[in-house]
N, C-alpha and C positions, 0 to 999 in steps of 0.2 A: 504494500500500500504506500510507503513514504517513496518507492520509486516511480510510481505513478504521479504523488501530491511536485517530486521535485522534476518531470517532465512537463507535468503541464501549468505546473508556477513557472517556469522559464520560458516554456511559449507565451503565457500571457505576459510576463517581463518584458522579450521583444516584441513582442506583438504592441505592447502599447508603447515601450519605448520608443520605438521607430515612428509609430502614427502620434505622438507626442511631439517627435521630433521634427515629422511633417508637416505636422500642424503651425507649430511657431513657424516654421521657414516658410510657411503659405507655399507649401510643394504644390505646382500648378496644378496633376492629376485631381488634385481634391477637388478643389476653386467651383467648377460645374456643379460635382455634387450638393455642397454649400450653398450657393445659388439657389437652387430647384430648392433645398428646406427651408428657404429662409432665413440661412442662417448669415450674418453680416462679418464678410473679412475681418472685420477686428478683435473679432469674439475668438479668431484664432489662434491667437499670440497665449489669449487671456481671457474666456476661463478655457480653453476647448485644448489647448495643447499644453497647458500646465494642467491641467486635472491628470488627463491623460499619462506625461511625464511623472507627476508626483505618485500616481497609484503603480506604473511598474518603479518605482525605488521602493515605497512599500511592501510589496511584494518581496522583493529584492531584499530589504530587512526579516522579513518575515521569514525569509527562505535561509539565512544567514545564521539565526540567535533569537530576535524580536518576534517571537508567533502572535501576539496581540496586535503591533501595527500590522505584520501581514495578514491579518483576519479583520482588520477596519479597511486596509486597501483593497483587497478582493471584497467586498461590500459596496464601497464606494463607487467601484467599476460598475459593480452590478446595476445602483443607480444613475449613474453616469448614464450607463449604457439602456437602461429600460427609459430613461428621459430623451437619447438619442434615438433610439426606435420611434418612439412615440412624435417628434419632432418629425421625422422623415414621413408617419401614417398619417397624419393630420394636413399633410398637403399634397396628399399621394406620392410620393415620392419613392419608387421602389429601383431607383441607381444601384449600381453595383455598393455604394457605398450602406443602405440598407442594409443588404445582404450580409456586409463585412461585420456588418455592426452587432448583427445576430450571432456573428460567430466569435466575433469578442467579447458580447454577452456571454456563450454557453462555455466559453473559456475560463471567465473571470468564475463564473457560478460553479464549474468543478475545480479552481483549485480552491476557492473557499470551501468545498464542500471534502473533498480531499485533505484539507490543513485541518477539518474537525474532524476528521476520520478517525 
């Protein structure tokens, strides 16, 4: 079981690290998606790519030593991510970035569900 909780803590780790990381850089593939939810370029520096960033370092604690901050960042993802679902359904929006976003959901919700294993 903990080699399962420390493969898919480290997918969600990169996984948000990266799309954290794309986010503050306004990486152009995103730009479109953003657009179509509504969501305003600026929101992506701040809150949309430091949430992001901040919940895989939590993670990242939590996979280290700290199991309580990595059990409020896989939390935090999960709302993060159930409020970015919801963001994209509310204006139809079903972009590949939807999609992605479901599956950073099901990521964040099995390694918190994994670290309470």
């Amino acid at each position: 079981m903990f080699t399962a909780y420390v493969v898919v803590t480290v997918v969600a780790i990169l996984a948000n690290g990266f799309s954290g990381i794309a986010a503050i850089a306004h990486f152009k593939p995103i730009l479109p998606g953003m657009v179509k939810a509504g969501v305003p370029e600026s929101w992506l520096t701040f809150p949309i790519g430091t949430l992001k960033a901040a919940g895989a370092a939590g993670l990242l604690l939590g996979l280290v030593g700290v199991p309580l901050i990595g059990t409020a960042a896989a939390i935090g993802l999960i709302l993060f991510f159930v409020c970015a679902l919801y963001t994209h359904m509310r204006v139809s929006d079903y972009t590949p970035q939807f999609y992605l976003a479901n599956g950073f959901l099901l990521v964040a919700v099995a390694a918190l569900l994994l670290s309470l294993a």
